[in-house]
ROLORO-42023 format. One record per residue: residue number from 1; x, y, z of N, C-alpha, C, O, CB in turn. Coordinates in nm, 3 decimals. Atoms other than C-alpha are relative to their C-alpha. Glycine has a CB too. Layout:
<r NUM,<X,Y,Z>,<X,Y,Z>,<X,Y,Z>,<X,Y,Z>,<X,Y,Z>>
...
//
This chain:
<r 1,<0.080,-0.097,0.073>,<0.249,-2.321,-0.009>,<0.062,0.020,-0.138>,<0.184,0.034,-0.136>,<-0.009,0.134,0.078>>
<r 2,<-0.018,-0.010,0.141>,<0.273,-2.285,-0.402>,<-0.011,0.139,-0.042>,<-0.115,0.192,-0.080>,<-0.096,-0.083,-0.074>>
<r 3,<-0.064,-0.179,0.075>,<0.413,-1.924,-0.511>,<-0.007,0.027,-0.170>,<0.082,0.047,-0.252>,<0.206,0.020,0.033>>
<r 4,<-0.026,-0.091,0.167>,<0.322,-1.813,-0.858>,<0.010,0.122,-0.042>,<-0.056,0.223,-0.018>,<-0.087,-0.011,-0.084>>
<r 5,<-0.041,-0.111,0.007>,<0.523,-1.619,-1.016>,<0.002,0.027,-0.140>,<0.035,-0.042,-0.236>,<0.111,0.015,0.067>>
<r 6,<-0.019,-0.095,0.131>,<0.494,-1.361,-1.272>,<0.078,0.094,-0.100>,<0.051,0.214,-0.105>,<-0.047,0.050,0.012>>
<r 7,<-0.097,-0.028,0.087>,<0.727,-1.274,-1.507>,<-0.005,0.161,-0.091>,<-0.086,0.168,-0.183>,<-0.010,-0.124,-0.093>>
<r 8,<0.040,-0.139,0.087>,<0.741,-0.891,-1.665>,<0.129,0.091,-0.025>,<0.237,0.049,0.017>,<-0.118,0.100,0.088>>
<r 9,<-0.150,-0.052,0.072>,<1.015,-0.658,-1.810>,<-0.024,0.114,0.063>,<-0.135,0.168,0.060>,<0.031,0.014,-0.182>>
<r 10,<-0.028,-0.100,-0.072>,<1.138,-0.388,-1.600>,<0.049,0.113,-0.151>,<0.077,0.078,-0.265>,<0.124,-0.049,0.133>>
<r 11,<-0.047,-0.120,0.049>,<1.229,-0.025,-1.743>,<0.106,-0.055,-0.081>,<0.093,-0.042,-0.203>,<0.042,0.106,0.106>>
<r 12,<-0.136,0.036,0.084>,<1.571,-0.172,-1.864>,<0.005,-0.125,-0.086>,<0.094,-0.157,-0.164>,<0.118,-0.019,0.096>>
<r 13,<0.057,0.113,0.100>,<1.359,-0.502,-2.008>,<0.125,-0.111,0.053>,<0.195,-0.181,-0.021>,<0.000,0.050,-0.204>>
<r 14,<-0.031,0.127,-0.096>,<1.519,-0.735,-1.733>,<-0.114,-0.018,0.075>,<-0.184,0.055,0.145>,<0.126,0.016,0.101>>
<r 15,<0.087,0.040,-0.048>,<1.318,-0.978,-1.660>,<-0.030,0.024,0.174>,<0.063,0.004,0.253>,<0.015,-0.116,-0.048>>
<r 16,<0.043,-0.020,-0.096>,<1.148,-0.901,-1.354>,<-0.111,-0.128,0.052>,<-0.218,-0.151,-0.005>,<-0.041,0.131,-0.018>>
<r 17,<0.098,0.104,-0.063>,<0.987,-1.201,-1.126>,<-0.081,0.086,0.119>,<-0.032,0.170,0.194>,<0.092,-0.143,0.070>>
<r 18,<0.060,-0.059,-0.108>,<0.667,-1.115,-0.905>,<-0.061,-0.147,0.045>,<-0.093,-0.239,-0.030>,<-0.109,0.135,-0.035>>
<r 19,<0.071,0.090,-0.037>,<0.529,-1.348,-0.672>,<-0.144,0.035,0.001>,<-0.191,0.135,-0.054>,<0.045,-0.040,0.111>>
<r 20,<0.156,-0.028,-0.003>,<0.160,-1.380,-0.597>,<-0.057,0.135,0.110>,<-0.165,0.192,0.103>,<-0.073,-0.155,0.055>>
<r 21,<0.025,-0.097,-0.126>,<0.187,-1.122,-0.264>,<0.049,0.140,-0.101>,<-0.037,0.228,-0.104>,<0.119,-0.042,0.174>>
<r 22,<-0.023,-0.117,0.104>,<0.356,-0.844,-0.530>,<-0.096,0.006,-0.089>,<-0.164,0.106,-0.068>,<0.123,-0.007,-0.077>>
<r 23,<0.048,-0.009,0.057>,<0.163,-0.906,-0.793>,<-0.146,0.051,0.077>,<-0.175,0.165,0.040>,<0.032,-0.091,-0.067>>
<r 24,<0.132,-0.028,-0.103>,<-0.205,-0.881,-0.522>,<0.024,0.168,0.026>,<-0.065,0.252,0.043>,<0.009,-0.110,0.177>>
<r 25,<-0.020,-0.158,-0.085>,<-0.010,-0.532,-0.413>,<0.002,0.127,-0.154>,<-0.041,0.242,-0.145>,<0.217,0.004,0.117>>
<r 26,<-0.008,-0.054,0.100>,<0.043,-0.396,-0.762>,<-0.191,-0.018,-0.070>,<-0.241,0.069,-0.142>,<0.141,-0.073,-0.078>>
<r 27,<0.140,-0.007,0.077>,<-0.323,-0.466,-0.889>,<-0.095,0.068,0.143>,<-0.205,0.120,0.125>,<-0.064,-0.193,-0.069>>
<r 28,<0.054,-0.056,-0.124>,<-0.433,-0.350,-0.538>,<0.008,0.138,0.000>,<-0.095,0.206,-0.001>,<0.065,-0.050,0.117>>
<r 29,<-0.064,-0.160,0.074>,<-0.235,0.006,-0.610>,<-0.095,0.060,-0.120>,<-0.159,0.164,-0.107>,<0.174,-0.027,-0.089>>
<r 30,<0.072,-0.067,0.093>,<-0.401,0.054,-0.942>,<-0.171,0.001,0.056>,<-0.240,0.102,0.043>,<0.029,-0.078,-0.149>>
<r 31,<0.148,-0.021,-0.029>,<-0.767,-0.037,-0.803>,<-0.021,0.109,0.064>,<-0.122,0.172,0.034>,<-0.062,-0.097,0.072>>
<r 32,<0.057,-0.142,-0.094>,<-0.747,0.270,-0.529>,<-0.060,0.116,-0.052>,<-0.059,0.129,-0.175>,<0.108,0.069,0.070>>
<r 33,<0.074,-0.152,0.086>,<-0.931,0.619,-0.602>,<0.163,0.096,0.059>,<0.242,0.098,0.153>,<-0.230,0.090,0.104>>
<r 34,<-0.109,-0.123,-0.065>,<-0.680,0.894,-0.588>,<0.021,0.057,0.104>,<0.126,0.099,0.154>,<-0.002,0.098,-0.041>>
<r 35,<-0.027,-0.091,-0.120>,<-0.775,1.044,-0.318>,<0.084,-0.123,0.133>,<0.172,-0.091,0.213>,<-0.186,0.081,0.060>>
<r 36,<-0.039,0.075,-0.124>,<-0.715,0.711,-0.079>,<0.199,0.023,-0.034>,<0.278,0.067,0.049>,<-0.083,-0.207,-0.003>>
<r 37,<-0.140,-0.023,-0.022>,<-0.340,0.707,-0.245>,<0.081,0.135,0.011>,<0.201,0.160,0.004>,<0.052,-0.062,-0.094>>
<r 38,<-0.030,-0.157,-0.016>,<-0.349,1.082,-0.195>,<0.060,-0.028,0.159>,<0.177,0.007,0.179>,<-0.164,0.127,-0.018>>
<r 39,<0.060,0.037,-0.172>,<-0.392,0.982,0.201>,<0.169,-0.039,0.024>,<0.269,0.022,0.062>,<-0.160,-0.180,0.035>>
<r 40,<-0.120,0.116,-0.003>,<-0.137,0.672,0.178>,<0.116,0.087,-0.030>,<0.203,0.088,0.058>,<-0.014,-0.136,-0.121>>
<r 41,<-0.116,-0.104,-0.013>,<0.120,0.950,0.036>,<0.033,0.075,0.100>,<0.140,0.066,0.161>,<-0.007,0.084,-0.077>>
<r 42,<-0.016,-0.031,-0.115>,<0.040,1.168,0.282>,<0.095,-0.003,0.103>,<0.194,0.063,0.136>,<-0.063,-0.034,0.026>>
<r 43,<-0.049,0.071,-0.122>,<0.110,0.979,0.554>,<0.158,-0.030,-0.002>,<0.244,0.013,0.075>,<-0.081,-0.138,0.015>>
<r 44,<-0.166,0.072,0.082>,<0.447,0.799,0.370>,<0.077,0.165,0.051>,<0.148,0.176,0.151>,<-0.004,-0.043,-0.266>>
<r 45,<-0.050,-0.145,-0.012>,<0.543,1.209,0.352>,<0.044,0.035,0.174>,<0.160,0.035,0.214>,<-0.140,0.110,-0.061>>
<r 46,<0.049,-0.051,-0.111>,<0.440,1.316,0.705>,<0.166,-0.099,0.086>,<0.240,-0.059,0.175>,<-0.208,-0.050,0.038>>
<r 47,<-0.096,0.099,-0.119>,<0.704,1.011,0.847>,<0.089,0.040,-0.061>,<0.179,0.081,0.013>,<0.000,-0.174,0.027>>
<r 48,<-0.159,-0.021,0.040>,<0.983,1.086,0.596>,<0.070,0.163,0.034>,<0.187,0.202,0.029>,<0.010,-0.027,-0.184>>
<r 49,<-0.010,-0.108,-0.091>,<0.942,1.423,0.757>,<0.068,0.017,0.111>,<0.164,0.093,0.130>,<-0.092,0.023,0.034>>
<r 50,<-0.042,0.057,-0.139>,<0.985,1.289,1.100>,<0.110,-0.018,-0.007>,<0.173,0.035,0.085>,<-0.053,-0.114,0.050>>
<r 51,<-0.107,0.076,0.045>,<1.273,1.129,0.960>,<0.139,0.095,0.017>,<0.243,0.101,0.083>,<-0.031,-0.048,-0.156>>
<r 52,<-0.076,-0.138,0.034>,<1.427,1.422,0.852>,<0.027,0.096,0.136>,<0.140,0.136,0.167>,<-0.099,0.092,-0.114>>
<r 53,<-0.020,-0.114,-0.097>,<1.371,1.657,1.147>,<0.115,-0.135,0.102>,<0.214,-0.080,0.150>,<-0.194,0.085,0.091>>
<r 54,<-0.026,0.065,-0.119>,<1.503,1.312,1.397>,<0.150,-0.008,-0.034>,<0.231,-0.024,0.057>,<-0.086,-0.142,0.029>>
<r 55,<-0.142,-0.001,0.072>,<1.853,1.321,1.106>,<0.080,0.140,0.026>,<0.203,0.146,0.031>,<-0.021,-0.019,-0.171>>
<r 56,<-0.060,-0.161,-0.026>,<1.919,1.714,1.170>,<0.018,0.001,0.184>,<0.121,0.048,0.232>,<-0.149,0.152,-0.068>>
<r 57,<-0.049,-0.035,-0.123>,<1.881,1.695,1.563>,<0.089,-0.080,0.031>,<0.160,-0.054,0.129>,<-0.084,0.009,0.094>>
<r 58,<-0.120,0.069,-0.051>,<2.112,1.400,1.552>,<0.124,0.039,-0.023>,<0.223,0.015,0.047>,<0.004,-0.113,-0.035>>
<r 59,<-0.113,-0.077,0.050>,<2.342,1.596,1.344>,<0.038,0.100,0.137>,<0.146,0.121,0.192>,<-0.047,0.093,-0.152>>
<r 60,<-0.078,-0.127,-0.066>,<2.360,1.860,1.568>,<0.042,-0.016,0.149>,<0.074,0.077,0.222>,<-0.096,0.133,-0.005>>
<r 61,<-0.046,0.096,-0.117>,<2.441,1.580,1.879>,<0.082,-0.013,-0.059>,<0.140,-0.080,0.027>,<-0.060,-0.119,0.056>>
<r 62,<-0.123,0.071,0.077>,<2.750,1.499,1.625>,<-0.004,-0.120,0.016>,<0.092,-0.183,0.061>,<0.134,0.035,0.035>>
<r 63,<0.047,0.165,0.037>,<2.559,1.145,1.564>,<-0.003,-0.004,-0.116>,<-0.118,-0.007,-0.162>,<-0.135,-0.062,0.044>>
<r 64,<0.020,-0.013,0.116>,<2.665,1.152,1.220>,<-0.092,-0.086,-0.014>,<-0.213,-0.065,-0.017>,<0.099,-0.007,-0.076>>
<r 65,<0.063,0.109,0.061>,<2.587,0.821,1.135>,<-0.115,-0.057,0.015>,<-0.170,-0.126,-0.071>,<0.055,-0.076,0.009>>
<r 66,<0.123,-0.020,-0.049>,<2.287,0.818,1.360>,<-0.096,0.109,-0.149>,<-0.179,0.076,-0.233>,<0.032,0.087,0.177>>
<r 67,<0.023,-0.124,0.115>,<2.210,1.131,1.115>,<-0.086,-0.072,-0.159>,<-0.197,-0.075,-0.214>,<0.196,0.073,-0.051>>
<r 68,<-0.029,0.084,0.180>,<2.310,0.922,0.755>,<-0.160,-0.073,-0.009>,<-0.258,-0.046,-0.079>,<0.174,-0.178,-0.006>>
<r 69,<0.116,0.100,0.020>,<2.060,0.643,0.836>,<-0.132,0.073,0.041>,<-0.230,0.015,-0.005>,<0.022,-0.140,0.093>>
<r 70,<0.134,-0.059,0.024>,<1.762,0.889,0.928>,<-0.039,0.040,-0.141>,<-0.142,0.022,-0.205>,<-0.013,0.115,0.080>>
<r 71,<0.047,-0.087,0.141>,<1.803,1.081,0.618>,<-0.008,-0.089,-0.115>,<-0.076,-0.055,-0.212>,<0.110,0.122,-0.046>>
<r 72,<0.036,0.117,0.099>,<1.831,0.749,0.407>,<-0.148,-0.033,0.016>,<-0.248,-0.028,-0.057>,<0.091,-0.138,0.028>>
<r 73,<0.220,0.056,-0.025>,<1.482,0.633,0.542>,<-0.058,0.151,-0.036>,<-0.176,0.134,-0.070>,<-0.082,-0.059,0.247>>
<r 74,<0.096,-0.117,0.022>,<1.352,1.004,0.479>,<-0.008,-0.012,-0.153>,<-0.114,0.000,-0.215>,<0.056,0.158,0.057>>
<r 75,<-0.023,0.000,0.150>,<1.475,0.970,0.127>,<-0.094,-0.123,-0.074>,<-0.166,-0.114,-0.173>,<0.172,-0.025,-0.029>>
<r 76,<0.050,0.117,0.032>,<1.361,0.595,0.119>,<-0.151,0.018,-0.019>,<-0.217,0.004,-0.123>,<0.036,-0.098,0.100>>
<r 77,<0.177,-0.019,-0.030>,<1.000,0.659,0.234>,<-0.068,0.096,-0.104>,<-0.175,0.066,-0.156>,<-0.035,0.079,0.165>>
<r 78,<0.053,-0.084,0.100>,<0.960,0.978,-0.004>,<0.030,-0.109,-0.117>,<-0.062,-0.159,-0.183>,<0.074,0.160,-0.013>>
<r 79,<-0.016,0.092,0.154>,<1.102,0.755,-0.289>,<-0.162,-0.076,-0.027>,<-0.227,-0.067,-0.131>,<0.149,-0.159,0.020>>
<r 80,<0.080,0.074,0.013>,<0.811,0.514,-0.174>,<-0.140,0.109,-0.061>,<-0.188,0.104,-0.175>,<-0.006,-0.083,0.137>>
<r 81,<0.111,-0.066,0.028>,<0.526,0.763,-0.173>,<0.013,0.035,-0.140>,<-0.095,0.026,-0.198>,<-0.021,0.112,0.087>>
<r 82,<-0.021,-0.041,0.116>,<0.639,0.868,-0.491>,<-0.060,-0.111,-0.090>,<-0.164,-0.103,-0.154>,<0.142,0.030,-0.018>>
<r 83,<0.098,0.066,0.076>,<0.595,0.549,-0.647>,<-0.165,-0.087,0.026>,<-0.253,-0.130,-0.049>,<0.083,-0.079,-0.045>>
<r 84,<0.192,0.073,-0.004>,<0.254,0.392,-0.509>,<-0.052,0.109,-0.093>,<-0.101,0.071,-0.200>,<-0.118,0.006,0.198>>
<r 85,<0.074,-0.068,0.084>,<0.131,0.730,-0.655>,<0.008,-0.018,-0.163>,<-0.088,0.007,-0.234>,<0.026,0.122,0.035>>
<r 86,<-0.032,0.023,0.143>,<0.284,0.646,-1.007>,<-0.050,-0.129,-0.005>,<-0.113,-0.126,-0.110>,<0.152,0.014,-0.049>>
<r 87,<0.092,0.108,0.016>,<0.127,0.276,-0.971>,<-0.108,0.063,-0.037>,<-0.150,0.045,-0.152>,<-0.024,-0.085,0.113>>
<r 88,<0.123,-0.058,0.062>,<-0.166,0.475,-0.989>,<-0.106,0.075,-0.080>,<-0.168,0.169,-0.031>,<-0.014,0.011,0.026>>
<r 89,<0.035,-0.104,0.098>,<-0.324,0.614,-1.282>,<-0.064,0.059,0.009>,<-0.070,0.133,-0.089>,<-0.024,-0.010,-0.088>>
<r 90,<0.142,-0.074,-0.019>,<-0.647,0.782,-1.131>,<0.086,0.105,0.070>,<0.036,0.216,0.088>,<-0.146,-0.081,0.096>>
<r 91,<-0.047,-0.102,-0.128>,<-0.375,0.962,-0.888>,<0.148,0.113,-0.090>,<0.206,0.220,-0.071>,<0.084,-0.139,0.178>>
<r 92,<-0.117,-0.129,0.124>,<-0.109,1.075,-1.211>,<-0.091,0.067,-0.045>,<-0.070,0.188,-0.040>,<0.101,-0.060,-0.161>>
<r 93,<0.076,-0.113,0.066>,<-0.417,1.209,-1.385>,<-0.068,0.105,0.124>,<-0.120,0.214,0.098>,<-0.129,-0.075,-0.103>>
<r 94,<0.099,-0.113,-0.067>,<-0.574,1.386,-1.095>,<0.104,0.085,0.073>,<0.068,0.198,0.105>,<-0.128,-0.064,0.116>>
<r 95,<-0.013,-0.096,-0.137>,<-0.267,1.507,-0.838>,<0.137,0.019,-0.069>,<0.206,0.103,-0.012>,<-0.013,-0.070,0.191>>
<r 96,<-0.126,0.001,0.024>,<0.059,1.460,-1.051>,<0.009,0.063,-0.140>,<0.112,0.122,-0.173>,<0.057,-0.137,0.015>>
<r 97,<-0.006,-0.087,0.152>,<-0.017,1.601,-1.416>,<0.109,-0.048,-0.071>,<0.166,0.032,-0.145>,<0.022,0.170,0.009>>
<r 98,<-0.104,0.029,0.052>,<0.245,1.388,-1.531>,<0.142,0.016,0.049>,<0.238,-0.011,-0.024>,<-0.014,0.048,-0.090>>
<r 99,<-0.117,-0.111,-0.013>,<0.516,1.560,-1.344>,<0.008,-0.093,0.181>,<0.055,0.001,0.245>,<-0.062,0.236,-0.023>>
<r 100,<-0.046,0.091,-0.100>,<0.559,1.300,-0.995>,<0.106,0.083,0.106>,<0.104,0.100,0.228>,<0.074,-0.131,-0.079>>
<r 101,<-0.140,-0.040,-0.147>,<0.915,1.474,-0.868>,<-0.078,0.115,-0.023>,<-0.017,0.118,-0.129>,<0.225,0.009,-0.016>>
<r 102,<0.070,-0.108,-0.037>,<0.689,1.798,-0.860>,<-0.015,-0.037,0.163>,<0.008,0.028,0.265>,<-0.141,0.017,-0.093>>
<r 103,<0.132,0.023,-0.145>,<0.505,1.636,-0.570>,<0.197,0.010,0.090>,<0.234,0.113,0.145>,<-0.159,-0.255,0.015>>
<r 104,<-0.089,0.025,-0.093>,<0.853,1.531,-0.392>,<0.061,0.087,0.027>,<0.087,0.092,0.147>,<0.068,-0.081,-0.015>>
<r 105,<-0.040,-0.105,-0.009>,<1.024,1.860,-0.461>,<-0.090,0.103,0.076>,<-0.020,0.192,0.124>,<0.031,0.026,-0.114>>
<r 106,<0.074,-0.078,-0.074>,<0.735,2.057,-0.287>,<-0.003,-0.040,0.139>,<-0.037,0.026,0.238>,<-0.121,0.008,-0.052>>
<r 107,<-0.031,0.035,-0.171>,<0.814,1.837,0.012>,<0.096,0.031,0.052>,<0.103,0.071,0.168>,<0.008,-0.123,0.044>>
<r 108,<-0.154,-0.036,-0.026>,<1.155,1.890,0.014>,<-0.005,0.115,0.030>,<0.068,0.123,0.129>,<0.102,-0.014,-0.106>>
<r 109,<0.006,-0.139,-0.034>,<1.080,2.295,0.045>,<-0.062,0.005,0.121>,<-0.015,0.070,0.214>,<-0.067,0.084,-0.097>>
<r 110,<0.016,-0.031,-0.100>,<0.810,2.213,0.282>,<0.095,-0.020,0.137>,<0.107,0.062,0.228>,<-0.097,-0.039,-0.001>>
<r 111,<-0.081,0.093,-0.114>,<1.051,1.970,0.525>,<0.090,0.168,0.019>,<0.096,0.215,0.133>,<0.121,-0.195,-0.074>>
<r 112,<-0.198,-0.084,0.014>,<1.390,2.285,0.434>,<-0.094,0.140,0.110>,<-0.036,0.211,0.192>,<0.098,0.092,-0.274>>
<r 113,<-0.001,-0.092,-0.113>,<1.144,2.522,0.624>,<-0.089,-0.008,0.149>,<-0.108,0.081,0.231>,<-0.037,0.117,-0.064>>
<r 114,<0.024,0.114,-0.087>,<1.000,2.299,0.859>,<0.120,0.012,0.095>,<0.120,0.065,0.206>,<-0.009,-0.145,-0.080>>
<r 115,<-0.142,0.024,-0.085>,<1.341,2.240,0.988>,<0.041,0.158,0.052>,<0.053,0.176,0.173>,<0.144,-0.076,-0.115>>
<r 116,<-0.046,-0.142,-0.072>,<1.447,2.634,1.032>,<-0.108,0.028,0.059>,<-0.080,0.140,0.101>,<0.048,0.126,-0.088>>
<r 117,<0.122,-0.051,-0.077>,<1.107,2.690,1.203>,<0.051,-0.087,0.149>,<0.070,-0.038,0.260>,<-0.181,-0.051,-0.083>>
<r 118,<-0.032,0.080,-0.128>,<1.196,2.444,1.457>,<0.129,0.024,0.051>,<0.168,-0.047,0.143>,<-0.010,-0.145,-0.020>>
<r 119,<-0.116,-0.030,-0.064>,<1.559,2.644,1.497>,<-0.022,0.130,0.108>,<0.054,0.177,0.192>,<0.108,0.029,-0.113>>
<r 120,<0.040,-0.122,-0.065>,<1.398,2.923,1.643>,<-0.034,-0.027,0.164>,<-0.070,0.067,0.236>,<-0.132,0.059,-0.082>>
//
């Protein structure tokens, strides 16, 4: 199979190679309506949630490291949701106002009382 790849300058203007499956996912991202990558966040959110609550009860088994690697994937997964929505310009002008770690910081409050609700 023959891979073409696309060549483009990252943030720091290193070259950046995309194959044909990146490049399909990045023009795929911008085609969505806001609301579907509203959804797709969502969801991304909802698990790095999961994530989070499955890193605190391991903590409190003294599974650190069990712990570490939940809260990396909680972190990972919000990172993600974060950017598909910034791929998308119908979804910065309609849900992000420019302002992206808004969205992630309002998760982070919901998850911080999320978690003490579930100490009760």
């Amino acid at each position: 199979m023959h891979m073409q790849i696309t060549q483009i300058s990252a943030p720091d203007t290193t070259p950046l190679q995309m194959d044909e499956h990146e490049t399909a996912l990045i023009h795929y991202l911008r085609s969505l309506s806001w609301e579907i990558v509203l959804e797709a966040g969502d969801g991304m959110l909802e698990q790095s949630r999961e994530s989070e609550l499955i890193a605190f009860r391991e903590c409190k088994r003294g599974n650190t490291a069990s712990s570490r690697g939940f809260e990396e994937r909680a972190q990972q997964v919000r990172k993600l949701a974060e950017l598909v929505g910034a791929a998308n310009a119908d979804y910065r002008a309609n849900i992000a106002d420019g302002n992206l770690n808004e969205v992630t910081e309002n998760e982070k409050i919901t998850t911080a009382v999320s978690l003490a609700g579930s100490q009760k």
